[in-house]
C-alpha positions in Angstrom: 0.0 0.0 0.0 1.2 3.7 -0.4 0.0 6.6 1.7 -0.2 10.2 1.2 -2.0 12.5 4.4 -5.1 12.8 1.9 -5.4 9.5 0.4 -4.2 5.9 0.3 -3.6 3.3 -2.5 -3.8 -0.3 -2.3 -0.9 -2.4 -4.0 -1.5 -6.0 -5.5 1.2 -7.9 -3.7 2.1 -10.0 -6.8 2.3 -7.1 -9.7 2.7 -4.6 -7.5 0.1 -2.6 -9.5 -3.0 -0.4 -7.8 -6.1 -1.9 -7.4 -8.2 0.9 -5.5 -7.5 4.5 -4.0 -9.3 5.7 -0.8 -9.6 9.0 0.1 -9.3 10.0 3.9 -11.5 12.4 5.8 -10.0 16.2 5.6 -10.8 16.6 8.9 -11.5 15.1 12.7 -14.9 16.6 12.4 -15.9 14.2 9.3 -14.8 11.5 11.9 -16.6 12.9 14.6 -20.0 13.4 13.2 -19.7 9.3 12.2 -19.1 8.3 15.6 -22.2 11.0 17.2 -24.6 9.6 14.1 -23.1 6.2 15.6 -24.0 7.2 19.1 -27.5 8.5 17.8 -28.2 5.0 15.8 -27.0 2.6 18.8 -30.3 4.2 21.3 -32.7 3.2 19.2 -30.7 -0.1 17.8 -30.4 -1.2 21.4 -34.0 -1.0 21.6 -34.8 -3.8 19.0 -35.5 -6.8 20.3 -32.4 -9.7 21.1 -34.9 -12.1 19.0 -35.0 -9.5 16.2 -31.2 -8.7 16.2 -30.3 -12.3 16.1 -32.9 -13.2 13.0 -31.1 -9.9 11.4 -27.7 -11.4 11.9 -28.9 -15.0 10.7 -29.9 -12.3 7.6 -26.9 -11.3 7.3 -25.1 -14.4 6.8 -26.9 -15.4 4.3 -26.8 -11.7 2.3 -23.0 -12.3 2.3 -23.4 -15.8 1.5 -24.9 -14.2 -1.5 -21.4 -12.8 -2.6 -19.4 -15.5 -2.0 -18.2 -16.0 -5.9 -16.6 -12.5 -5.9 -14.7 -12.5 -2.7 -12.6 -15.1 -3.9 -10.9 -12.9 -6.3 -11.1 -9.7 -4.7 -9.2 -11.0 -1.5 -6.4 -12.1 -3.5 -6.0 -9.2 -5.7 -6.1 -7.4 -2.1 -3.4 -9.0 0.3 -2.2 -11.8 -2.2 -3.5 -14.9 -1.0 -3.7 -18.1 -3.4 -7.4 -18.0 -5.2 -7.7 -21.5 -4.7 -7.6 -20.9 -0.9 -9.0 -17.7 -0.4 -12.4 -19.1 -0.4 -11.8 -21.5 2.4 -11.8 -17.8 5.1 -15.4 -16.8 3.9 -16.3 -20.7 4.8 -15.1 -19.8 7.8 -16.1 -16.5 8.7 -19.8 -17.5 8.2 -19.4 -20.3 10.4 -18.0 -18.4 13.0 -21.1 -16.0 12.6 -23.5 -18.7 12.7 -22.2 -20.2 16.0 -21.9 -16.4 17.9 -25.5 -16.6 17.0 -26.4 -19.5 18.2 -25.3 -18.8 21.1 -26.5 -14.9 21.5 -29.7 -16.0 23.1 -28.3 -18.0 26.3 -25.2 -15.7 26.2 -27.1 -12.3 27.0 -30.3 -13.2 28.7 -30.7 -11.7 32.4 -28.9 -13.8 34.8 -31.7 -14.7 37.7 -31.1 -14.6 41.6 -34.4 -16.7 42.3 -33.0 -19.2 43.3 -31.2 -17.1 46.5 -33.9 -14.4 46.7 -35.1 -13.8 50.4 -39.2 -13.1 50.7 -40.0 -10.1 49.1 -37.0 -9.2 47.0 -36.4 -10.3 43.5 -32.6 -10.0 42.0 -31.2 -10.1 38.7 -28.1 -9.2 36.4 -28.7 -7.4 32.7 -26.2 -7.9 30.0 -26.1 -4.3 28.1 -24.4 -2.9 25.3 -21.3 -0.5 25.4 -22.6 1.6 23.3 -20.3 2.6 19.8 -17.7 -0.3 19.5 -14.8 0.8 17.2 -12.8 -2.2 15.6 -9.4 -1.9 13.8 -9.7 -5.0 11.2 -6.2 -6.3 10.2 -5.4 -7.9 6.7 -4.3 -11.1 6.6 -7.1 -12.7 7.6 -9.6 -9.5 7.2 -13.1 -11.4 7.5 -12.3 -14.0 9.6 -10.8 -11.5 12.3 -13.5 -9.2 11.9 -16.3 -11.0 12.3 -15.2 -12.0 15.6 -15.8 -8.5 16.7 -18.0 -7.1 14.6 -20.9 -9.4 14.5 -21.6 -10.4 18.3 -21.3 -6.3 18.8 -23.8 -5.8 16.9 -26.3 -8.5 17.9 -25.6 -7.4 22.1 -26.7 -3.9 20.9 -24.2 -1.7 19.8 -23.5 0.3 16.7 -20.0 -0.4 14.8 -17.5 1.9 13.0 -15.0 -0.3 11.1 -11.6 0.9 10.4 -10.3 -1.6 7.8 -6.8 -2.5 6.6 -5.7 0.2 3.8 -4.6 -3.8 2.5 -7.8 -4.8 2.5 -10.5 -1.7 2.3 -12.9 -3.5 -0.2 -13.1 -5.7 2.7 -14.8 -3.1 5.2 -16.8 -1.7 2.7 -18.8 -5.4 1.9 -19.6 -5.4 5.2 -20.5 -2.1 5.6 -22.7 -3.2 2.4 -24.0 -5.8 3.4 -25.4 -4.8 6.4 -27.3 -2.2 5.5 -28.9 -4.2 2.9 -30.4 -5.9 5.9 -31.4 -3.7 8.0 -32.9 -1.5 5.1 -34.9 -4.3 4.2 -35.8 -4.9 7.5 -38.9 -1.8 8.2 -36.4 -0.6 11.4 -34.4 2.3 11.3 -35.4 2.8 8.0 -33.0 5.1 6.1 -30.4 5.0 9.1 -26.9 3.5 7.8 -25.1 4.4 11.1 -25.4 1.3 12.8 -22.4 0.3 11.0 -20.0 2.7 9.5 -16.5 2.3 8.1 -14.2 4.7 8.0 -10.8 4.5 6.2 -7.9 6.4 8.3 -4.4 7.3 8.9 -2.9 6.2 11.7 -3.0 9.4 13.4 -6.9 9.9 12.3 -7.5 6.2 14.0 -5.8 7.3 16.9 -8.3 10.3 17.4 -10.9 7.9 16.7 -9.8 5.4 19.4 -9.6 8.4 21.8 -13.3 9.8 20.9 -15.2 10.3 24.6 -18.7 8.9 22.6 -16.5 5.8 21.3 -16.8 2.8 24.6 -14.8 0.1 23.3 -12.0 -0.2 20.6 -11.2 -3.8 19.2 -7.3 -3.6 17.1 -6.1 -6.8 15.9 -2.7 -6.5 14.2 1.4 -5.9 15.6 2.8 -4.9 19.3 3.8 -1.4 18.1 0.0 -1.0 16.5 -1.4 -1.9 19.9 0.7 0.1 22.5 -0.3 3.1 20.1 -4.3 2.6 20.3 -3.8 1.7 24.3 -1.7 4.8 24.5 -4.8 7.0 22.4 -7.4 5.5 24.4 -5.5 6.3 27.8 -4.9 10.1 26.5 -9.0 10.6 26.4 -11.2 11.8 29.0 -13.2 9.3 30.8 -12.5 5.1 30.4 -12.4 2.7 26.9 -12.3 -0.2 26.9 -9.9 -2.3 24.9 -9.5 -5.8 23.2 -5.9 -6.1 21.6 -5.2 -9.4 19.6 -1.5 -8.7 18.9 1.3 -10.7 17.5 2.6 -14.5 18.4 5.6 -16.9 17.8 4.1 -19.9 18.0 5.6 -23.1 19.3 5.0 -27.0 18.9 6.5 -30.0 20.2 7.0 -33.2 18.8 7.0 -36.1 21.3 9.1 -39.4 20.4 5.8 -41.1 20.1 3.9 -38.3 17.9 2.9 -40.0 14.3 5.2 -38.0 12.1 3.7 -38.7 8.9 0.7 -37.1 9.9 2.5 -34.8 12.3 4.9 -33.1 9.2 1.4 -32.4 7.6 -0.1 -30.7 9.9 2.8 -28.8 10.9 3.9 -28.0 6.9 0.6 -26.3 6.6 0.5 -24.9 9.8 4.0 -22.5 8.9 3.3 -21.9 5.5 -0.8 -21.4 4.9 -1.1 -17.9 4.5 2.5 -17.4 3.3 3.1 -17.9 7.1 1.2 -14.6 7.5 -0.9 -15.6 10.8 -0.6 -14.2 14.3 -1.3 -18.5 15.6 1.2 -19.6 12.8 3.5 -22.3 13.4 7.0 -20.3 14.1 9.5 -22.2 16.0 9.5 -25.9 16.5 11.0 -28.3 19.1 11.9 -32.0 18.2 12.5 -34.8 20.9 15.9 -35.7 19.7 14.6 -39.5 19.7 13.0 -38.3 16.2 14.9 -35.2 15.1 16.4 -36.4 12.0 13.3 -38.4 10.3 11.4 -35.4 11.3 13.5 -32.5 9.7 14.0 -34.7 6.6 10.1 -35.6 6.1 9.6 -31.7 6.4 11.9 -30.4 4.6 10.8 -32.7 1.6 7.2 -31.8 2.0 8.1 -28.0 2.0 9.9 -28.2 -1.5 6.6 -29.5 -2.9 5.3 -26.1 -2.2 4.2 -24.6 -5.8 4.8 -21.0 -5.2 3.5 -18.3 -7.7 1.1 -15.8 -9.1 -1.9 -16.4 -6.5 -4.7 -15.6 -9.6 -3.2 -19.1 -10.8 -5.2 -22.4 -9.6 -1.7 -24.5 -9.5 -0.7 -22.1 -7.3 -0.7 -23.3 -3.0 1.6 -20.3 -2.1 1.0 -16.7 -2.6 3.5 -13.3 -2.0 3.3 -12.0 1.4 1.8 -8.8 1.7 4.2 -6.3 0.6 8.0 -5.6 -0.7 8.8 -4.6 2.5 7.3 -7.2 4.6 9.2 -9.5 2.0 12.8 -7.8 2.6 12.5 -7.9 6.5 11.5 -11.7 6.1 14.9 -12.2 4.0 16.7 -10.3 6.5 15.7 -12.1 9.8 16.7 -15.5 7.6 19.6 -13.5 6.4 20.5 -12.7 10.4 19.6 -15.9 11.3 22.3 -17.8 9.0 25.2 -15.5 9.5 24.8 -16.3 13.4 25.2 -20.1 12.7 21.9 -21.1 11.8 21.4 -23.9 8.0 19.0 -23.3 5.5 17.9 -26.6 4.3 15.4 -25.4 1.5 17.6 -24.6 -1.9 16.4 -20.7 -2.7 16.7 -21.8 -6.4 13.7 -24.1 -6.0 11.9 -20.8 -6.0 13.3 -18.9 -8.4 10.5 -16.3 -8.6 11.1 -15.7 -5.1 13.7 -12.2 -6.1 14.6 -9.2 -4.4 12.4 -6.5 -5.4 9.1 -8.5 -5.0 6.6 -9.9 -2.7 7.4 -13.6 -3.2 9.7 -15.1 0.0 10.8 -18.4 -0.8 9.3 -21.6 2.1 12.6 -21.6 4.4 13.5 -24.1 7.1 16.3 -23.2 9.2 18.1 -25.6 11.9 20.8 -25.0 14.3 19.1 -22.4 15.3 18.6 -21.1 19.1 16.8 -18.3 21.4 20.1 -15.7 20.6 18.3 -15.3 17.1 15.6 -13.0 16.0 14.1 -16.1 13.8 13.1 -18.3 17.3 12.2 -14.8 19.5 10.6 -12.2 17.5 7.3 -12.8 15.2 8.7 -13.7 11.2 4.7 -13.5 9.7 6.4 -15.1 6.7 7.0 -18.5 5.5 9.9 -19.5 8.0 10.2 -21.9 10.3 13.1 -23.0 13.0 13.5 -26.1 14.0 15.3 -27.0 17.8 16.2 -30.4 19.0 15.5 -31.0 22.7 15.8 -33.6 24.7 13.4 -34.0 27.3 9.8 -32.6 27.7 11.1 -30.4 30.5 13.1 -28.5 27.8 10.8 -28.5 25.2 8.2 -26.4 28.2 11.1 -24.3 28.8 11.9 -22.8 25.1 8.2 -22.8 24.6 7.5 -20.9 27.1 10.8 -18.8 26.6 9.0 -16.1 24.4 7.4 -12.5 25.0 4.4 -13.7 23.1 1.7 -16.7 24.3 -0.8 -17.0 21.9 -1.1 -20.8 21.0 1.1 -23.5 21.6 0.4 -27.4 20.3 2.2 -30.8 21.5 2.3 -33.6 18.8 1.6 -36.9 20.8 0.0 -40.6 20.7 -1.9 -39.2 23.8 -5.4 -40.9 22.1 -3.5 -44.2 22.7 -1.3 -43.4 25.7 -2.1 -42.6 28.9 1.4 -41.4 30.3 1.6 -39.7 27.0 -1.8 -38.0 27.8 -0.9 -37.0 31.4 2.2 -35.1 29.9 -0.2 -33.6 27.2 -2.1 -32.0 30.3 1.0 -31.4 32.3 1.7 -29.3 29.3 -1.8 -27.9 29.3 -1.8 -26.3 32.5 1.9 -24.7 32.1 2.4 -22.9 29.1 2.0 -19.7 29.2 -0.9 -19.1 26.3 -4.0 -18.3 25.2 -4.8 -22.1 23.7 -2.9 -24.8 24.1 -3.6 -27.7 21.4 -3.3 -31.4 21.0 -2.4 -32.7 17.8 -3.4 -29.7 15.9 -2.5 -26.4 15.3 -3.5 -22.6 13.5 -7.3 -23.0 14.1 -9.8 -21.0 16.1 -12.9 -22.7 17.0 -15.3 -20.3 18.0 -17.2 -22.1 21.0 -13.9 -21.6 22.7 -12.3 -18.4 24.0 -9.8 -16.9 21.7 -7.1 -14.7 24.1 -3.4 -14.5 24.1 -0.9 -13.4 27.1 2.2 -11.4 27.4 2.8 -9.2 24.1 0.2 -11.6 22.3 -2.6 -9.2 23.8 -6.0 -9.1 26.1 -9.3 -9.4 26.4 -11.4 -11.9 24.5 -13.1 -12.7 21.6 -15.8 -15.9 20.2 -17.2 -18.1 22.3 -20.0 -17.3 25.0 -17.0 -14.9 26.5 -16.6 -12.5 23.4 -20.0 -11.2 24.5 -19.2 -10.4 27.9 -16.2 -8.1 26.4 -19.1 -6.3 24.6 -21.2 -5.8 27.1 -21.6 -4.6 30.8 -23.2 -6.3 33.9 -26.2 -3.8 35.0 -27.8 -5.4 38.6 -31.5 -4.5 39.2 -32.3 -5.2 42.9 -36.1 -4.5 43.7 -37.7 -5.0 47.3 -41.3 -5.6 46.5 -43.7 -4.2 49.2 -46.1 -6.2 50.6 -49.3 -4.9 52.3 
């Protein structure tokens, strides 16, 4: 993407041509008269029935499901991810909305006290909106993310302003589309589009956004830096914001000596390089019980050449660019860094010779001898690299695992199914790494009935399951003594 302070243009990560130009607001008072016709909106939004907001939101889904041959397309034209694939995150995103739905109902009723009432008092707990729910939509995964915010926010009641990726602005603007197709068809607030706004900004313009007194909650999904600057905006403003940061990961997995590596290398292939790698739960860094080190580099390092990387517009194609030239030359670099400090490349660069300086294509790399001095096993790539570390016990594995300023997810690679001391150190494992999710036997999946959160610099607050609704909402107790003659 390029940015000028009046206007920003989206790049096609594989040409490097434009695809669209947005213009910004030319001033904080365009801003500020969305979020006030946002505030306006959410009153008589909230209003509207839970029953009716839910049957809207099925409505929704299946408006968007409506669109679901262009998005293909348009997403990898966008941020540059394989055509073939790039159907697989609206699949995803809809299911993801149809769950938060069905579970909108249980997850906002009142909460009754009857059952511990004394005579003559009657007790119970409201769940009610925030109000005007700002969400800063990243764009690697730009509907799946989103929807984890912007969906249940609406359903609980509250209006939202959508501040897309400049990557990804087309992205923003279906929903924003969408929606109002919906609710226009609907016979309520007939006319009113400011239920859902989105707004495309600089950064300095989103921070005046995040800091806006009549904004109560501001979701950001995207790097550490990008996240200490909207928790700095919000902290500047008058009065309290909430905030919900889903920030950046290196994540780990361990191989057991009894883990099934055909299977295993698989799972773990596509779990580095899906996305070009470009995935805050991508698999980063992995440790190898040095009972199975060698069959498992070999097996992976074989798979990974098989990778057919090219123009993503292409159907052979299984591995896109990443997102930009200069996400592309950092990428290089780290591998670059990594090597001169005594770290092997195993994957010949000429097996992907498009893959030059000068573009968006990185090369699939595995790197071994590597260790926790090197930017590559510490800091997140968000490219198609992976390191590889043999240990030696599960007690070292834990320890470089959990040897990271990031916890988002972490997997261990086991025959815990069939095991039962293999199972007891799955859950040993369970309760002591320090992330968000810790999975068995799998890896770079969200499943929205459970709670999707990260630790350290991987972020707070929550999002999907029953408690992404709680972050979008606020406890309100009603108490009533009832008078008896």
């Amino acid at each position: 993407m390029t940015f000028s302070t009046t206007e920003q243009t989206t790049i096609i990560p594989h040409n490097q041509q434009p695809l669209v130009t947005r213009v910004y607001p030319t001033s904080n008072k365009e801003i500020d008269n969305v979020i006030e016709g946002a505030v306006s909106a959410q009153k008589l939004w909230a209003k509207v029935p839970l029953e009716k907001r839910i049957e809207l939101g099925y409505k929704f889904v299946e408006e968007f499901r409506k669109e679901a041959d262009d998005i293909p397309l348009d997403l990898t034209l966008q941020m540059g991810r394989p055509k073939s694939q790039a159907a697989g995150e609206l699949r995803g995103m809809l299911d993801r909305a149809s769950y938060m739905l069905s579970i909108a109902q249980d997850s906002l009723k009142d909460i009754s006290l009857a059952d511990t009432d004394k005579p003559g008092f009657k007790r119970y707990i409201k769940r009610v909106p925030l109000g005007v729910v700002f969400v800063i939509a990243p764009w690697n995964y730009p509907y799946l993310v989103t929807i984890n915010t912007f969906l249940p926010a609406l359903i609980a009641g509250n209006a939202v302003i959508l501040k897309p990726s400049p990557q990804t602005p087309l992205v923003g603007e279906r929903f924003e589309r969408v929606w109002s197709r919906v609710v226009e068809g609907s016979g309520i607030l007939t006319g009113n589009r400011s239920i859902v706004r989105t707004l495309h900004l600089t950064p300095h313009q989103t921070q005046h956004a995040a800091s806006h007194p009549s904004v109560s909650f501001v979701s950001f999904t995207g790097s550490v830096l990008g996240g200490r600057g909207v928790e700095g905006a919000v902290k500047n403003r008058v009065g309290f914001t909430g905030v919900g940061l889903e920030l950046g990961g290196k994540d780990p997995a361990y191989v057991r000596p009894d883990a099934d590596l055909e299977y295993t290398v698989g799972e773990l292939v596509d779990g580095a390089f899906f996305n070009s790698g470009q995935s805050c739960c991508a698999i980063e860094r992995i440790y190898v019980h040095e009972a199975v080190y060698d069959p498992f580099v070999e097996k992976f390092v074989e798979l990974t050449k098989k990778y057919k990387l090219g123009d993503p517009t292409l159907p052979e194609t299984n591995l896109g660019p990443v997102v930009s030239v200069a996400s592309a030359d950092r990428i290089r670099k780290q591998v670059q860094d990594a090597v001169n400090a005594g770290a092997k490349a195993l994957v010949p660069e000429e097996l992907f010779s498009i893959a030059k300086p000068g573009t968006a294509y990185v090369a699939p790399q595995v790197l071994v001898d590597v260790d926790h001095t090197m930017d590559v096993m510490m800091e997140e790539t968000f490219g198609p690299v992976v390191g590889i570390q043999k240990v030696s016990s599960d007690d070292e594995a834990l320890k470089f695992m959990n040897d990271s300023p990031y916890g988002l997810t972490a997997s261990v690679w086991t025959n815990a199914d069939k095991n039962k001391e293999s199972e007891d150190v799955f859950l040993k494992f369970a309760d002591e790494l320090e992330t968000g999710t810790v999975f068995l036997n799998r890896c770079d999946f969200l499943d929205p009935a459970l709670a999707w959160t990260g630790v350290k610099n991987s972020g707070r607050g929550v999002s999907l399951s029953k408690f992404g609704y709680d972050q979008l909402t606020r406890a309100k107790s009603v108490h009533m003594k009832i008078k008896t003659d």
